[in-house]
C-alpha positions, 0 to 999 in steps of 0.5 A: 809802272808807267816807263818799264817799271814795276812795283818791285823791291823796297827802299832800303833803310839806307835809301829811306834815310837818305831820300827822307825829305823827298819821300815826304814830298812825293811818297814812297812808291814815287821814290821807289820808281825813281830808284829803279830806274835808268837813265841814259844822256847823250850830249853833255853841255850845261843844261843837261849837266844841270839835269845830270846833278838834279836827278843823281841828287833825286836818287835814280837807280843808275845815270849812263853818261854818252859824250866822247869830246875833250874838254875845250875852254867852252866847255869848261865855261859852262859845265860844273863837273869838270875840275879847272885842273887841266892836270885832270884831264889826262885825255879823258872825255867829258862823260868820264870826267862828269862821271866822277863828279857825278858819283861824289854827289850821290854814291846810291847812284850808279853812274857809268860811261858808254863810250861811242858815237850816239848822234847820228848826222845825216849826209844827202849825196846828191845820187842818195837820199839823205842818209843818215849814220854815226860822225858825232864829233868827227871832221867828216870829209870825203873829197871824193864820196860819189866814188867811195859811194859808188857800190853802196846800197845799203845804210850798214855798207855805208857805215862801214866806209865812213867809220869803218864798223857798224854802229854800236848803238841799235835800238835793243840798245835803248832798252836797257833805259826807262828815259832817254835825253839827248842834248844840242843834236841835228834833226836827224838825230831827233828823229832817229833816236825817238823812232829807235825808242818808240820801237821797243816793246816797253815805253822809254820816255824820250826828251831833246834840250837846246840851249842857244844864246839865252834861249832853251827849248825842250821837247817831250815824247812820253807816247801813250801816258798814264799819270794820277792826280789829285782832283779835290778829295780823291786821285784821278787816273789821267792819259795822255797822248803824245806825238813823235818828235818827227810827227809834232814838226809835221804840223802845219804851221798854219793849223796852230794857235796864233800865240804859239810861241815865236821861239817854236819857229825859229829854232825850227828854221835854225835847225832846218839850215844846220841841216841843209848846209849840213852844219853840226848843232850850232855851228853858225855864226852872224855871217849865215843871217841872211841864208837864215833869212831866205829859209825863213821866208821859204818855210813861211811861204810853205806854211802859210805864216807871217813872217813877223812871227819870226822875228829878224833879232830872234834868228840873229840871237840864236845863231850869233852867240852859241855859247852858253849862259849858265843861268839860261842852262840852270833853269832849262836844266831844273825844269828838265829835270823836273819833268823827268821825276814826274814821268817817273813817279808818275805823278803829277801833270807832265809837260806836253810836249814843248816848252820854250824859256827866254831869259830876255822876258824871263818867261818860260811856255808850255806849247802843246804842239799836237794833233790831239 
């Protein structure tokens, strides 16, 4: 209905029996909706394991599962699914060892592997424009790139010297999926991969989750929305607009509530640097503090914000510690999900268009950081 999805075909007795307890929380038609559709994840670190479990336990049609990387004992700390068997491993990738775990939790789910290089790092040249291309999970390195640079004027040329094809991921790729969630990625790939979807002719819900010490944040683009609601007696038709992730980072820091929440700013600051040294997701370290710093004062002064609303320990805590707290992902991972099903039944009030938690106060808040 709302994602792509039609009336379609009933649940079989099968899904009937099995999804019994929740047909009775959010109906049948709910139920069938989440059956019919398809879900792509990018980026396979403990929060979105958590959401992974939550919703193939939802009864969804089919879960694609994207994340090449081995396995490393970071991983392993953090991500349930994979088996401590190192036996097991046998040069698989996270996806296809997720994918097996995956399928023993609800076999009426499909859950598949798609193999490739989703995120999309951008590298500024100082003769280009940031350019943006495919390297996830590569060591990227050009000792000479103004000579192997030199010719190229288009992004597809590019590519092909730094991976040798075309990306095998366009945006008729995304259409395959009614929601799309990428998880710990650059800012570059926020942007890219919302604008692919919000392309398409049929609406593709699109989420970002980052967890950094014991803070997570998670960001919703549904575009133009249409949900009902129970209003005393009778159900209301509700609409909703959202902005695009690159629109939502676009406002001004000044124009919004003073109590927005100071995690809104310093995961921004924290994302501009990657950006700026061209770090992959979380890729810091105590050492980077007093740049962090300096950008922040530069961000501030720009937007016209006190720089006590970012405060000093915050940055120190998101860039210090980049591993993962399984509590801090179980959480951030239940909500996600939570929010997912609702798009997809199409019931019930969705997140617009932040949401912030920080297991230091254990508070988890809604910012709705738009225009409108």
């Amino acid at each position: 209905m709302n994602l792509g999805m039609d009336g379609g075909e009933e649940l079989t007795e099968q899904e009937t029996a099995l999804y019994d307890r929740q047909i009775r929380v959010w109906g049948v038609d709910a139920q069938r909706r989440l059956s019919k559709s398809h879900i792509l994840v990018s980026g396979l670190k403990g929060t979105v394991v958590e959401f992974c479990k939550n919703i193939v336990l939802a009864g969804v049609g089919s879960l694609t599962l994207n994340d090449d990387r081995e396995v490393t004992e970071e991983v392993l700390a953090a991500n349930f699914l994979i088996p401590a068997d190192e036996n097991a491993f046998d040069g698989r990738s996270i996806a296809e060892l997720c994918c097996d775990s995956l399928k023993d939790f609800n076999p009426m789910v499909r859950v598949s592997v798609q193999k490739g290089l989703l995120f999309l790092f951008a590298i500024q040249f100082h003769v280009f424009e940031p350019i943006v291309t495919d390297l996830f999970c590569l060591d990227l390195i050009l000792d000479d790139r103004d000579a192997n640079c030199a010719n190229i004027e288009t992004l597809p040329d590019f590519i092909k010297i730094l991976t040798g094809d075309l990306s095998s991921f366009g945006a008729d790729f995304f259409d395959k999926f009614n929601v799309v969630v990428i998880s710990s990625c650059s800012l570059a790939t926020k942007r890219l991969v919302d604008e692919s979807c919000r392309k398409l002719s049929k609406r593709v819900a699109f989420y970002t989750v980052d967890c950094r010490d014991s803070c997570g944040e998670i960001f919703v683009d549904l575009q133009n929305y249409t949900y009902s609601k129970k209003k005393l007696d009778e159900t209301v038709e509700c609409q909703l607009k959202y902005p695009s992730f690159e629109e939502a980072i676009a406002i001004p820091w000044r124009s919004l509530p003073k109590r927005v929440s100071k995690l809104y700013f310093a995961m921004r600051v924290v994302e501009r640097f990657e950006e700026v040294e061209r770090r992959k997701p979380g890729e810091t370290s105590i050492s980077d503090l007093s740049n962090v710093l300096k950008l922040r004062k530069e961000l501030c002064l720009a937007h016209s914000l006190n720089e006590s609303q970012i405060p000093d320990a915050l940055l120190e805590r998101l860039i210090a510690v980049t591993r993962e707290f399984p509590p801090v992902c179980a959480v951030v991972g239940g909500i996600l999900g939570q929010e997912v099903i609702k798009a997809l039944s199409g019931k019930g009030d969705p997140l617009k268009n932040f949401f912030f938690y920080d297991a230091v106060d254990g508070k988890g808040v809604i910012e709705d950081i738009s225009n409108s």
